[in-house]
N, CA and C atoms as a LAMMPS dump frame, in Angstrom:
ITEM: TIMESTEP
0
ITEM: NUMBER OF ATOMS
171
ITEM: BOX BOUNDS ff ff ff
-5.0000000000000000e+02 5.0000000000000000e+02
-5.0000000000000000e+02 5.0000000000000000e+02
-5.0000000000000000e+02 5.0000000000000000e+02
ITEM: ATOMS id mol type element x y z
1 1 1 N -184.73 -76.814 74.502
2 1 2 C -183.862 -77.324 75.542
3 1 3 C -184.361 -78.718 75.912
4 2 1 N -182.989 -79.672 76.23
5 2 2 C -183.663 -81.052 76.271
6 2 3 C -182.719 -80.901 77.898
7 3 1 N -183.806 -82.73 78.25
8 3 2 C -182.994 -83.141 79.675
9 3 3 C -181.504 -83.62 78.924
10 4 1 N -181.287 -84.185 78.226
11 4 2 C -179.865 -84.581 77.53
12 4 3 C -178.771 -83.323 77.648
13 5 1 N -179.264 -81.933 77.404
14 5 2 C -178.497 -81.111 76.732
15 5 3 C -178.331 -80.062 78.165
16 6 1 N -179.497 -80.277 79.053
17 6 2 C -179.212 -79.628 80.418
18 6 3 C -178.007 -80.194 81.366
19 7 1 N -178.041 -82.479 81.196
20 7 2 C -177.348 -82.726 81.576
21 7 3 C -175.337 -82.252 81.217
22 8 1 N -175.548 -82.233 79.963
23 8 2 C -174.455 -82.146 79.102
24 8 3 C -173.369 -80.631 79.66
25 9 1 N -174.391 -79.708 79.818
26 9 2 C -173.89 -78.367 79.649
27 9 3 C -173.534 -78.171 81.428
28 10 1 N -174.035 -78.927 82.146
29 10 2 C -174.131 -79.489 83.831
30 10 3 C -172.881 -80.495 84.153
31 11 1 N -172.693 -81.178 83.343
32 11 2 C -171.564 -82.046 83.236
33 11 3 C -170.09 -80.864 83.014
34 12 1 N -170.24 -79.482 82.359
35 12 2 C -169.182 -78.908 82.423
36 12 3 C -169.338 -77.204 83.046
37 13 1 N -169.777 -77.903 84.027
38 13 2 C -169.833 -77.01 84.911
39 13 3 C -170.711 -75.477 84.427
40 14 1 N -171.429 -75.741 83.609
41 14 2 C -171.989 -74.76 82.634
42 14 3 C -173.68 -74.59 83.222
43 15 1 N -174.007 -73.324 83.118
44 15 2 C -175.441 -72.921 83.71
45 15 3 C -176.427 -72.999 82.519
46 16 1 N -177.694 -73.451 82.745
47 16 2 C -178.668 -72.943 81.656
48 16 3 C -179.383 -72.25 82.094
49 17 1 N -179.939 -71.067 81.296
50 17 2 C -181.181 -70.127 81.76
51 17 3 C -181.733 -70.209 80.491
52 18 1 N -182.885 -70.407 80.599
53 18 2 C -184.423 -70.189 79.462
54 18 3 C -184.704 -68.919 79.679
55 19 1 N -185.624 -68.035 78.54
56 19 2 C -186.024 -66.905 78.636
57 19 3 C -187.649 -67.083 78.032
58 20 1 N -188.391 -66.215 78.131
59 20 2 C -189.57 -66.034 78.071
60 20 3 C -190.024 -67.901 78.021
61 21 1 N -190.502 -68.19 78.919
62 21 2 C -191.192 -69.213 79.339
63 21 3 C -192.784 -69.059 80.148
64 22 1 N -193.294 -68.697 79.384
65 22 2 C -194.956 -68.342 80.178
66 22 3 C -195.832 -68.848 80.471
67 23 1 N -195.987 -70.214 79.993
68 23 2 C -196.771 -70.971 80.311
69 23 3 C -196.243 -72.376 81.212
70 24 1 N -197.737 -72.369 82.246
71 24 2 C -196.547 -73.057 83.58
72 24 3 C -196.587 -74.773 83.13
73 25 1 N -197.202 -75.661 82.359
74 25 2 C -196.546 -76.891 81.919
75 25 3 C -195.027 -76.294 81.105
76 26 1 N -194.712 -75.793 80.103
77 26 2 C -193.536 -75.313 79.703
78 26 3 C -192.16 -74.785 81.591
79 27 1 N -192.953 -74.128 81.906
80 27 2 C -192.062 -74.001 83.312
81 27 3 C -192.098 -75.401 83.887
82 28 1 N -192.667 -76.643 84.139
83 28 2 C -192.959 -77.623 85.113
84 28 3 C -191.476 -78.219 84.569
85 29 1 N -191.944 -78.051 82.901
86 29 2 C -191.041 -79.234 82.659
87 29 3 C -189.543 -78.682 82.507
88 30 1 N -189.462 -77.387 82.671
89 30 2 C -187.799 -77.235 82.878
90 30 3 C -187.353 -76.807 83.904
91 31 1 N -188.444 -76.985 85.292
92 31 2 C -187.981 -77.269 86.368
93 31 3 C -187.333 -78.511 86.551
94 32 1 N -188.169 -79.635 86.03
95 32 2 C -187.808 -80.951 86.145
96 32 3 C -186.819 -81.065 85.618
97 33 1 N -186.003 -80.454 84.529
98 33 2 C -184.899 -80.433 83.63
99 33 3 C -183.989 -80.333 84.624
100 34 1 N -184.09 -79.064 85.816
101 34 2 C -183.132 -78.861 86.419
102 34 3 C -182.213 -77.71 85.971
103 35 1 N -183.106 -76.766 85.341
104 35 2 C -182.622 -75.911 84.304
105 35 3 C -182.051 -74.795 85.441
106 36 1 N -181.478 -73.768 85.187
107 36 2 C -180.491 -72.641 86.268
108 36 3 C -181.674 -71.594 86.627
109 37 1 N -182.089 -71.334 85.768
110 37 2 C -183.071 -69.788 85.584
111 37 3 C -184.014 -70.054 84.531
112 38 1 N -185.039 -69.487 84.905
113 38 2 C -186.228 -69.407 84.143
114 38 3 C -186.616 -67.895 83.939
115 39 1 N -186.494 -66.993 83.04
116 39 2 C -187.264 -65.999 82.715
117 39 3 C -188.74 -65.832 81.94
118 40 1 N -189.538 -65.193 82.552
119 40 2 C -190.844 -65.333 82.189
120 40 3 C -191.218 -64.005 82.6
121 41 1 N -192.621 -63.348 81.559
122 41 2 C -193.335 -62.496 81.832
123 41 3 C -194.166 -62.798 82.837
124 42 1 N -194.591 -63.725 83.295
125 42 2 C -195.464 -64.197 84.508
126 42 3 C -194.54 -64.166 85.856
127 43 1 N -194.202 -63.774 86.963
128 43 2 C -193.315 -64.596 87.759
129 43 3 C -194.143 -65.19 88.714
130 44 1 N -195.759 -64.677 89.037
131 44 2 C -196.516 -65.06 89.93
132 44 3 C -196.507 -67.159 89.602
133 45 1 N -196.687 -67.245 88.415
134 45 2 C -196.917 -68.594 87.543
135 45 3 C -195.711 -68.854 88.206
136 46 1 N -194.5 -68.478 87.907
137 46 2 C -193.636 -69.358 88.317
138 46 3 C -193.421 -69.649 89.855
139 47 1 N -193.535 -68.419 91.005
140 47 2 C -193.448 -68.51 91.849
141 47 3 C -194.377 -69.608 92.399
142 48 1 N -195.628 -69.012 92.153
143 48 2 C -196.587 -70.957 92.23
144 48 3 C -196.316 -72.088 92.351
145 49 1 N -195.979 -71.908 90.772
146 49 2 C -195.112 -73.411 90.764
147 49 3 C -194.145 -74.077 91.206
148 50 1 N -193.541 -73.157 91.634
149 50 2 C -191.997 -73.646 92.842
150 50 3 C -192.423 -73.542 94.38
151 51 1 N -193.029 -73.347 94.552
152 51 2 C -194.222 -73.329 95.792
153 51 3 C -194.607 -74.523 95.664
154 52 1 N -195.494 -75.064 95.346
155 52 2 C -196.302 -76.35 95.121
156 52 3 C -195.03 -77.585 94.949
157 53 1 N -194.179 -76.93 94.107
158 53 2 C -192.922 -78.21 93.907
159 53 3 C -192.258 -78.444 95.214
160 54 1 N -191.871 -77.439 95.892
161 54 2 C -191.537 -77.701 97.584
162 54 3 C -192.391 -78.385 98.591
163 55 1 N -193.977 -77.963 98.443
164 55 2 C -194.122 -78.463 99.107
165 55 3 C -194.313 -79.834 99.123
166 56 1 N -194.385 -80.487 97.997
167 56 2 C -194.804 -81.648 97.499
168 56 3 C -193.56 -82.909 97.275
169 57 1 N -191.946 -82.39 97.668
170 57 2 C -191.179 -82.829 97.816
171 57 3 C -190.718 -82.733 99.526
């Protein structure tokens, strides 16, 4: 999944969800994508990381 192809599929009104994403640079960067859903065997990792991204915005 690219930022190009998140924008693209966003441009028509279209959702993306990733699946098994476990490692949290791999999650950082498709937060930053702006991606819909993230599925992961970790959710603590992800919850973290969207924690820290709030507060830091």
């Amino acid at each position: 999944v690219s930022k190009d192809f998140v924008e693209a599929a966003h441009r028509r009104n279209l959702k993306v969800h990733v699946w098994t994403i476990n490692e949290t640079a791999d999650m950082q960067r498709l937060v930053e994508m702006n991606v819909d859903g993230i599925m992961t065997d970790y959710p603590d990792r992800l919850l973290n990381l969207l924690n820290k991204t709030i507060i830091i915005k």
